[in-house]
C-alpha positions in Angstrom: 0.0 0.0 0.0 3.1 2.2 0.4 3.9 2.2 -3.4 0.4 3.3 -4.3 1.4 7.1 -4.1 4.0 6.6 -6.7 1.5 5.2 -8.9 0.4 8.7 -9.2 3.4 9.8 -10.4 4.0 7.2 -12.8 4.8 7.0 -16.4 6.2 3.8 -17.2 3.7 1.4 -15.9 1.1 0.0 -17.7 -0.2 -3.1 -15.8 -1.1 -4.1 -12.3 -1.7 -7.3 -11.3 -2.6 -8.1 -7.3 -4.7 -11.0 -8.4 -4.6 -13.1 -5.2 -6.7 -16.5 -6.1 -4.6 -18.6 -4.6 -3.9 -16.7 -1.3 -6.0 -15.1 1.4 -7.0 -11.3 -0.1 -4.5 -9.0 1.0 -5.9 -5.4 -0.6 -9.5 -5.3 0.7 -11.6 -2.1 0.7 -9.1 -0.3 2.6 -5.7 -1.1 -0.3 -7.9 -0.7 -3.0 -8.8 2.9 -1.5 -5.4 4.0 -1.5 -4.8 2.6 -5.1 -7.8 3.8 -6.1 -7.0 7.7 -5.2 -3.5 6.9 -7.1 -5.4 6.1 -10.2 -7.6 8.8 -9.7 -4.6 10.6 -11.7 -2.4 8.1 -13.4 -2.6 8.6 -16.8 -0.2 4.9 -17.9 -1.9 2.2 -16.3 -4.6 0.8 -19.0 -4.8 -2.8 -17.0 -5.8 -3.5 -13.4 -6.3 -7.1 -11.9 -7.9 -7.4 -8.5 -9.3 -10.8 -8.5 -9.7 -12.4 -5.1 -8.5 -9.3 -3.2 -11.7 -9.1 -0.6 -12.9 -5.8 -2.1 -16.4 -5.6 -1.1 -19.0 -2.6 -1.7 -16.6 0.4 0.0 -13.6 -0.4 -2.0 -16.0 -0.7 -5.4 -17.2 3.1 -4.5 -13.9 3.9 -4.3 -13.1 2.3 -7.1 -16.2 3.7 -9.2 -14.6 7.4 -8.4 -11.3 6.5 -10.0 -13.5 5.1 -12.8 -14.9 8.6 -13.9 -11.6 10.3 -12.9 -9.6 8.5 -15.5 -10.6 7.3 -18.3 -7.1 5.6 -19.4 -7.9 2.4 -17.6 -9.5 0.1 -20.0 -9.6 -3.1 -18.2 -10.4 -3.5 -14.5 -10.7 -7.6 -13.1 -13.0 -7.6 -10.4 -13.5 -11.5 -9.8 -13.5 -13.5 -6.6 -14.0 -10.6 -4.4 -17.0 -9.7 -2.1 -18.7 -6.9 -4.1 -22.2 -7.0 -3.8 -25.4 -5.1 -5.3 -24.8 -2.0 -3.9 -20.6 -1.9 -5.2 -21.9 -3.7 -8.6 -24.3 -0.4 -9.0 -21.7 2.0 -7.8 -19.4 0.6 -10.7 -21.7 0.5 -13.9 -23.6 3.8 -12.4 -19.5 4.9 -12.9 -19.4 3.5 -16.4 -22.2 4.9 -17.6 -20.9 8.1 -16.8 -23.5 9.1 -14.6 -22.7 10.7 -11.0 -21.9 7.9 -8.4 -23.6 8.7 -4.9 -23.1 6.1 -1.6 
């Protein structure tokens, strides 16, 4: 989670992959909020893998914010985590381009 503020800063990466399917999920909704807000202005990173990383609704909010502020990610892997109906709204409300409200 420390290296997530140098996401914002980078321009070299295009590719994260914390896919964790065959360990216990280390990210949750609090790591995906700090990578989320790194995103939020990363302008490189076009692929991001969070299978199995226990993100449930809060981290998919935070991850449907990132979503309208950066349009350069085109491929986000959401798998094997703990999302439910109200983080699966949050996200395509976010892809649709409408507001996102919790």
């Amino acid at each position: 989670v420390a290296i997530f503020p140098l996401l914002a800063k980078n321009d070299w990466i295009t590719e994260l992959r914390f896919d964790c399917f065959f360990q216990a999920g280390f990210m949750g909704d609090a790591g995906v909020t700090a990578l989320a807000k790194a995103l939020m202005v990363n302008k490189t990173v076009t692929i991001v893998n969070l299978k199995g990383n226990n993100i449930g609704d809060d981290g998919a909010y935070h991850l449907s914010l990132m979503i309208r502020a950066n349009r350069t990610v085109e491929y986000l892997y959401l798998e094997g985590n703990v999302i439910k109906k109200p983080g699966t709204i949050y996200i395509l409300t976010a892809l649709s381009g409408d507001a996102v409200s919790k």
